[in-house]
FINU-589956 format. One line per field, with one value per residue (C-alpha): residue in one letter; x, y, z; residue number from 1. Coordinates in steps of 0.2 Angstrom, whole numbers, always signed. Last residue first. Example, Ala and Ser with C-alpha at 12.3 -4.5 7.8 and 13.67 -1.06 7.14 Angstrom:
<loses>
rest S/A
xx +68/+62
yy -5/-22
zz +36/+39
nr 2/1
</loses>
This chain:
<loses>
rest X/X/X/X/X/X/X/X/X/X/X/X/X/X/X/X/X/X/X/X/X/X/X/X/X/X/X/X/X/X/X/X/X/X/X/X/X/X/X/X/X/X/X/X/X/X/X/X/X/X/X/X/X/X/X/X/X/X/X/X/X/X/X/X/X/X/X/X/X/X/X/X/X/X/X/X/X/X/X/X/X/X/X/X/X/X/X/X/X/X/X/X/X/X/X/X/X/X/X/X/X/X/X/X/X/X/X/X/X/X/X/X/X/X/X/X/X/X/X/X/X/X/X/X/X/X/X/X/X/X/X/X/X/X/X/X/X/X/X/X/X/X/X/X/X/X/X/X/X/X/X/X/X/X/X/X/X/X/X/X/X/X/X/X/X/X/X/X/X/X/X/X/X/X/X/X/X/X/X/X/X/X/X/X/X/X/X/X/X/X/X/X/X/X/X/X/X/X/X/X/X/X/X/X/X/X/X/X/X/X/X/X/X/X/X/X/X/X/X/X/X/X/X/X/X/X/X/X/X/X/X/X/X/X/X/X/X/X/X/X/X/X/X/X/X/X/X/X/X/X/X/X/X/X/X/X/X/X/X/X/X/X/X/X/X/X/X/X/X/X/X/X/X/X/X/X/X/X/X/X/X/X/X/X/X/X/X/X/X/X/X/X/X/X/X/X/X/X/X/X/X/X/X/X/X/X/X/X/X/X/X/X/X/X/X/X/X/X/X/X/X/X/X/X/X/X/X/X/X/X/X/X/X/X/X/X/X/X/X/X/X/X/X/X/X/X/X/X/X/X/X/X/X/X/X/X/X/X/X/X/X/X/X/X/X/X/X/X
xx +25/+23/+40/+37/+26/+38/+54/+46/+38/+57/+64/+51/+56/+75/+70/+63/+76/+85/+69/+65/+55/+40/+41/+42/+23/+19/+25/+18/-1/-2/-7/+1/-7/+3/-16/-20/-7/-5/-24/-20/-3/-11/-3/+4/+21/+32/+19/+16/+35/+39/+28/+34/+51/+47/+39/+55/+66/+60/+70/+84/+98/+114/+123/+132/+119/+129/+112/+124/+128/+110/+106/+117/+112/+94/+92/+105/+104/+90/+78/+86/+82/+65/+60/+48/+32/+32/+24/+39/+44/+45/+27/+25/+5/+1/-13/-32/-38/-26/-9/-8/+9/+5/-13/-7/+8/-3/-17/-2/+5/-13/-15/+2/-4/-21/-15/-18/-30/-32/-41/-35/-38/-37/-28/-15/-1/-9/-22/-28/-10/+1/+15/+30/+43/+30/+35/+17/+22/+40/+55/+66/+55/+63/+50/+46/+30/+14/+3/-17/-28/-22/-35/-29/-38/-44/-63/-64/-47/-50/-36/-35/-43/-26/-15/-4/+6/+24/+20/+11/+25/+38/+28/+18/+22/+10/+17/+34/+36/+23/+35/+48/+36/+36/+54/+57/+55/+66/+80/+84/+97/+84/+73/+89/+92/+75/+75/+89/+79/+65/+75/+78/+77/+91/+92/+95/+104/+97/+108/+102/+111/+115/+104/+108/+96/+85/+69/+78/+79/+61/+59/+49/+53/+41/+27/+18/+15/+35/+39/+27/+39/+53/+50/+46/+61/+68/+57/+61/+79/+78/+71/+86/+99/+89/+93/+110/+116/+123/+140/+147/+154/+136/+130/+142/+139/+120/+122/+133/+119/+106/+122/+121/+102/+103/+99/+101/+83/+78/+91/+104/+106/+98/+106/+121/+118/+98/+96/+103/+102/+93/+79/+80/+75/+63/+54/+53/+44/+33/+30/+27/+13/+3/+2/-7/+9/+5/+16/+32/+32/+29/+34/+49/+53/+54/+63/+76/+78/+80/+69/+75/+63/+50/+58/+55/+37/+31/+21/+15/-4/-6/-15/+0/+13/+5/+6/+25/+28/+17/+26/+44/+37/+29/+48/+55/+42/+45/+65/+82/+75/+70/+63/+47/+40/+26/+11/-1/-17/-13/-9/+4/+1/+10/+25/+37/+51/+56/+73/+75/+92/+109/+103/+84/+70/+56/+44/+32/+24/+9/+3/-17
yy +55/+37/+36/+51/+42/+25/+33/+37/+22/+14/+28/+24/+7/+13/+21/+5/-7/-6/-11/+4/+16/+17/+6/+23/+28/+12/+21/+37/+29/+29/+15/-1/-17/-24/-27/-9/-3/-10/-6/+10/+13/+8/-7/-8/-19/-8/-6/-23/-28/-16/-20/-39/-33/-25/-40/-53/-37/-44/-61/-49/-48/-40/-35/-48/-61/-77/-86/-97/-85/-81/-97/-100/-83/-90/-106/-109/-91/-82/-97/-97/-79/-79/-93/-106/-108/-126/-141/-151/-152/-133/-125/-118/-119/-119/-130/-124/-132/-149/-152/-169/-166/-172/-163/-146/-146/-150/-139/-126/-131/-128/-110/-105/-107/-99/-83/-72/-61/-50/-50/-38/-41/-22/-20/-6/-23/-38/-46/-59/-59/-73/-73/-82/-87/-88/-84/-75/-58/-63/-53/-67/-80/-69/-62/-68/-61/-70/-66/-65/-61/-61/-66/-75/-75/-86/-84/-104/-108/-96/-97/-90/-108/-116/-107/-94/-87/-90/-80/-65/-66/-64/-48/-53/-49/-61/-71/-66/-71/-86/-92/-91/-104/-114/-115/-121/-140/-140/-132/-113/-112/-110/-99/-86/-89/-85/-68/-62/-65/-58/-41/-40/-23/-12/+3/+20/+25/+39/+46/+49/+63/+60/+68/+85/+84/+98/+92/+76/+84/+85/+99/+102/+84/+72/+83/+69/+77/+80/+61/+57/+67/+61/+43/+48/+56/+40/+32/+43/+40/+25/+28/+40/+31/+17/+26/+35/+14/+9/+6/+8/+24/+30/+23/+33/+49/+50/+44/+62/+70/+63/+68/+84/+87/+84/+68/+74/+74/+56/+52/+39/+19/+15/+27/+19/+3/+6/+13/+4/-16/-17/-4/-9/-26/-22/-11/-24/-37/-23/-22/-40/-39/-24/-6/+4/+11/+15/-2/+4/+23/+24/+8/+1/+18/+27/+13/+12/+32/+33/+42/+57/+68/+67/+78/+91/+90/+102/+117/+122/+123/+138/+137/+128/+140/+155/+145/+143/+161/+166/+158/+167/+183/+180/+174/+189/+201/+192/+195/+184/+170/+152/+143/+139/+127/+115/+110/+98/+101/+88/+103/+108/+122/+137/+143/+154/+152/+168/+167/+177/+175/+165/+154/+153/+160/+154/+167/+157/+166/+163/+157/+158
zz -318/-310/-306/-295/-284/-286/-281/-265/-260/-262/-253/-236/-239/-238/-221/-214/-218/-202/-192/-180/-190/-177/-160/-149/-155/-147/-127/-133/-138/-118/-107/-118/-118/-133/-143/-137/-142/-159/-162/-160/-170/-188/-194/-210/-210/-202/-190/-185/-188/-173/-161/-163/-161/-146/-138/-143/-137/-120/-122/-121/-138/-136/-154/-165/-169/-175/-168/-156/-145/-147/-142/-127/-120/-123/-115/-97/-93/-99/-93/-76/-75/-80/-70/-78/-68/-59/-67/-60/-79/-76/-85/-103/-106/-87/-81/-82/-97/-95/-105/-111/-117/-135/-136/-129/-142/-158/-150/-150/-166/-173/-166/-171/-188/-188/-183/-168/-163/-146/-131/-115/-98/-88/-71/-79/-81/-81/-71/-57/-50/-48/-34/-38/-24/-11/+7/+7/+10/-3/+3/+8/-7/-18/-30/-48/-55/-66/-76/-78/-89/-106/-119/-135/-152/-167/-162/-163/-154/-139/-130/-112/-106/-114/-98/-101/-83/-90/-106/-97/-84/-98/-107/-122/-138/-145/-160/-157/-138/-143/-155/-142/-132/-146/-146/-129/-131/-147/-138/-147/-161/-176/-165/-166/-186/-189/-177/-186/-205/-197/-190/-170/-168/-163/-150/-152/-136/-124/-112/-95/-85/-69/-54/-44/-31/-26/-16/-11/+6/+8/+21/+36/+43/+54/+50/+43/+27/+26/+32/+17/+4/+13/+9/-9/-13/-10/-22/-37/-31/-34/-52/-56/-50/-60/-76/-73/-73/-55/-56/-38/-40/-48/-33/-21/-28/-29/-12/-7/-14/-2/+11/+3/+4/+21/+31/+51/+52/+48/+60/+51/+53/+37/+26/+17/+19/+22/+3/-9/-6/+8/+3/-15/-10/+0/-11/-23/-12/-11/-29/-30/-16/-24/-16/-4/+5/+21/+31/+21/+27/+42/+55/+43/+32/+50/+57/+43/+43/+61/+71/+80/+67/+79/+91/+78/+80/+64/+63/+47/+50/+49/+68/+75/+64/+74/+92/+87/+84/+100/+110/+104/+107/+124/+128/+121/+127/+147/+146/+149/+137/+140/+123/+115/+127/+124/+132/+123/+114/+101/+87/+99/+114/+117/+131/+132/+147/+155/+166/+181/+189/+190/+206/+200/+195/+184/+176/+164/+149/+139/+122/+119
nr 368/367/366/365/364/363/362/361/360/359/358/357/356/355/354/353/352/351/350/349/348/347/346/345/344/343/342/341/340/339/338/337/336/335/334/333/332/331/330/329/328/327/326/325/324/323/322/321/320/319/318/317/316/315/314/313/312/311/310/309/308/307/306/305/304/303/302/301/300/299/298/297/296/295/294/293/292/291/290/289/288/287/286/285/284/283/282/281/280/279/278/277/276/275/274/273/272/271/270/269/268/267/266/265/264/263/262/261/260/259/258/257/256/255/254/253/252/251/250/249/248/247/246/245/244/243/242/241/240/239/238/237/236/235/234/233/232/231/230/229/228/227/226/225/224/223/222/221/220/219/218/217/216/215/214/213/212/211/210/209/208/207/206/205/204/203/202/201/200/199/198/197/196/195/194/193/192/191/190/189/188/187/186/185/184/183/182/181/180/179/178/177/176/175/174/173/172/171/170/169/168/167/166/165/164/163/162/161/160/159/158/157/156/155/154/153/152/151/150/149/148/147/146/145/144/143/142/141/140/139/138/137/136/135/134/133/132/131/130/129/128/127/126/125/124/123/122/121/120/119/118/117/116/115/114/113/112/111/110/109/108/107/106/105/104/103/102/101/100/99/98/97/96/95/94/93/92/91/90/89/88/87/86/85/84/83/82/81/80/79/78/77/76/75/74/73/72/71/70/69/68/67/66/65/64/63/62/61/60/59/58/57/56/55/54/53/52/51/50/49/48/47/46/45/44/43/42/41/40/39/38/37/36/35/34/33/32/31/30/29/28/27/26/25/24/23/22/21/20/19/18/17/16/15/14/13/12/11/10/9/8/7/6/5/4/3/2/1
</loses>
């Protein structure tokens, strides 16, 4: 039950109301000049305690880097990479520009004025977008903990993404691309095509994941890149037991990259539990060091005229699956995709599609 306290003093009678918090504690709801305001005023904050919306605005005094540090960070039930991650958009977007300020005193115009600023500073709408999808997050939790009554992300005006069409690597294109690529990295590139197989899939194969009898390949684990600054284990790659959604996934492939990979695995003296495409220290191959010093060189080289990632290797696989017959679930489930939505996108992609689809056309009414 809120009550009131009379105090006087030297410039009078002043009524202070006062309630308890959700801990049981004493709390004052303001002085005021009369006993129904002050009961008034009590009573308000005792009412929010029992709804349940009452909120310790002293909490909010904390900074947003010591909240994120203490709160936020150590509660978030999540994989070693993806922390590694979270630090480092933390020190590279976030703290700079927030780190210092009371939780708060962060309004929806300074959450806009960051918008601002990383768009001045080049940041694609895209990832503007996703960080702020973690920011918003922050808040989000300091709301639950009743650290904030409001998540000022809640209303953000946020860059428009514009969706270009993008290219897939023809055969022909991809041909001339192997062609340029170091002998001792080609097969690996084969595998790319071969497999579609995300980068720390490739880096993380091992012969025990092929089954040479059964013609198929089982991908189990892979393997992510960290810096060692934000790594929990000071390791610079952290393998984990399974791939992307936490489900292995077996899949065939055909006899001809098969026998150059016992070729390969015979000649190097590869053993059943050591990496297929490993450093010559026996390392895992870094993705940006491969990009760099092996694949810009060859696809200048390739004559290609349009950007090329090593990742377009596992779209262009979709892509000739289906443009050459495949039905679309068995294409996901061989690339390890969630949702049918995310193969459906690999459809009509190669440039030769559409005249294919005329071709078919113009052979139906031929027939008549």
């Amino acid at each position: 039950m809120a009550w009131v306290l009379e105090r006087t003093g030297a410039d009078g009678t002043r009524y202070m109301g006062v309630y308890r918090d959700t801990d049981g504690r004493k709390r004052s709801a303001g002085s005021f000049t009369t006993r129904r305001d002050a009961q008034r005023a009590a009573n308000r904050e005792e009412q929010k305690v029992l709804a349940g919306t009452w909120h310790d605005s002293s909490h909010g005094e904390i900074t947003f880097r010591a909240y994120v540090e203490t709160e936020w960070l150590p509660n978030k039930h999540i994989e070693a990479s993806t922390r590694a991650a979270y630090i480092s958009y933390l020190n590279k977007h976030f703290y700079p520009y927030l780190g210092d300020r009371r939780l708060n005193r962060i309004s929806p115009s300074l959450v806009q004025d960051w918008v601002a600023h990383a768009r001045d500073q080049g940041l694609s709408p895209r990832s503007i977008r996703k960080y702020h999808v973690m920011l918003s997050s922050i808040f989000a939790r300091a709301v639950k903990d009743r650290v904030l009554v409001y998540n000022p992300c809640d209303h953000t005006e946020l860059p428009k993404v514009i969706t270009r069409k993008t290219r897939t690597l023809t055969p022909d294109e991809y041909t001339r691309l192997l062609a340029a690529i170091p002998d001792q990295h080609r097969l690996m590139v084969e595998t790319l095509i071969e497999a579609g197989l995300r980068w720390g899939e490739l880096v993380a194969l091992k012969p025990r994941h092929i089954d040479f009898l059964r013609r198929s390949l089982t991908i189990e684990e892979t393997i992510v890149e960290v810096s060692k600054r934000h790594s929990p284990t000071g390791q610079r790659y952290l393998v984990k037991p399974y791939p992307k959604d936490n489900e292995p996934r077996t899949f065939g492939v055909r006899q001809a990259w098969l026998d150059a990979i016992a070729a390969y695995i015979q000649a190097n003296g590869i053993g059943h539990d050591d990496l297929l495409f490993p450093t010559r220290a026996g390392t895992p191959i870094s993705r940006n060091t491969f990009r760099t010093r092996i694949w810009l060189p060859a696809v200048k080289a390739s004559g290609i005229d349009y950007p090329v990632r090593v990742h377009d290797l596992r779209h262009a696989h979709a892509s000739w699956l289906l443009a050459g017959g495949a039905d679309l679930k068995s294409v996901m489930e061989r690339m390890g995709h969630s949702q049918i939505q995310t193969t459906q996108k690999y459809l009509h992609t190669l440039p030769d599609t559409d005249q294919r689809n005329l071709d078919a056309l113009n052979r139906i009414q031929n027939r008549h």
